[in-house]
C-alpha positions in Angstrom: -36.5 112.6 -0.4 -39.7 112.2 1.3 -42.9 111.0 -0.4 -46.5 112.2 0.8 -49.7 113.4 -0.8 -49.9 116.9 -2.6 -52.8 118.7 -1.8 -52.6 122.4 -2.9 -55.1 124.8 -3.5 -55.0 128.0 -5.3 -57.1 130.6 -5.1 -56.8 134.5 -6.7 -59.5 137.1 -7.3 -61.8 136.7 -10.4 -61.5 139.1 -13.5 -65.1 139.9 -14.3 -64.3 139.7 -18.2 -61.8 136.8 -17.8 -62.7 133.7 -20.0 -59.6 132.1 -18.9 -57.0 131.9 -16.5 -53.6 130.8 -16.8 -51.2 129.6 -13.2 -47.5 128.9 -13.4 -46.3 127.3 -10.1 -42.6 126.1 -9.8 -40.5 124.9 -6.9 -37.0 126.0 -5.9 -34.2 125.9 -8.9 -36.7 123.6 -10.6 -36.3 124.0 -14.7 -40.3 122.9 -15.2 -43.5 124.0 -13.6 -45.4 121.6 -11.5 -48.6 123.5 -12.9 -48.6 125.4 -16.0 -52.5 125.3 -16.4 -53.3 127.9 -19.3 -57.0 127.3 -19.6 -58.6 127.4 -16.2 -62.1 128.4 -16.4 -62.5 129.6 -12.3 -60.9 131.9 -10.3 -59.4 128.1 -8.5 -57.1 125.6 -9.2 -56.3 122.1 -6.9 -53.4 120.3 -7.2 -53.4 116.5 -6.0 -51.0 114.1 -6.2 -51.3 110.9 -4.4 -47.5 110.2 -4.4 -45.6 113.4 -4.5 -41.8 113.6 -3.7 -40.0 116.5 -2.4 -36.5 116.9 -1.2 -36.5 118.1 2.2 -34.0 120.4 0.7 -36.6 121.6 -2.1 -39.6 122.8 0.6 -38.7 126.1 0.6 -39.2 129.1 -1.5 -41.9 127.5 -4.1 -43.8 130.2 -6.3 -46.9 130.7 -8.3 -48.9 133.6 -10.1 -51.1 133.6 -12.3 -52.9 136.0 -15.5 -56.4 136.1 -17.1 -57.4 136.1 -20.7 -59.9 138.8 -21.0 -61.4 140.6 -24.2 -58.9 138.2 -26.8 -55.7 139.2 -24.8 -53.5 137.8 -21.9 -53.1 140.3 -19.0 -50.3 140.7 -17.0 -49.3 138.3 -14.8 -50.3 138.4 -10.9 -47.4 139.6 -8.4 -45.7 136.1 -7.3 -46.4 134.8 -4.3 -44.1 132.5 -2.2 -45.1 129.3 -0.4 -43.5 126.4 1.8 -44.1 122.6 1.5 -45.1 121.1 4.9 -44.9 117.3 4.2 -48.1 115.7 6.0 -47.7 114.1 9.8 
């Protein structure tokens, strides 16, 4: 396992009559969301964390998406969209 900083930010287009946002992002065959942020007021979210750890196994295949509360309603969520860990030099 290597530790490092966690730096990540998110970004998606805003939904003009969004009040809300809500981003689910999960690493490979993890059981619990790293983020599961369900009342995000911008159309951005950063992640820090001074002392992450990741298996070097485990840097591979992570996923987020995301959906917008709009007019008293969740929407549908976002496609998913796939990322990689690259553990800091």
């Amino acid at each position: 396992d290597e530790k490092f900083a966690l730096n990540w930010t998110f970004g998606w287009k805003a939904c003009p009559e969004a009040t809300k946002y809500h981003l689910f992002v999960i690493g490979p065959t993890a059981s619990n969301p790293i983020v599961d942020e369900d009342s995000l007021t911008s159309a951005t979210y950063q992640f820090q964390r001074s002392h992450g750890q990741i298996s070097k196994s485990k840097t591979q295949g992570w996923t987020w998406k995301v959906r917008a509360y709009a007019n008293g309603q969740w929407g549908q969520w976002s496609e998913v969209r796939k990322f990689n860990v690259t553990p800091a030099n």
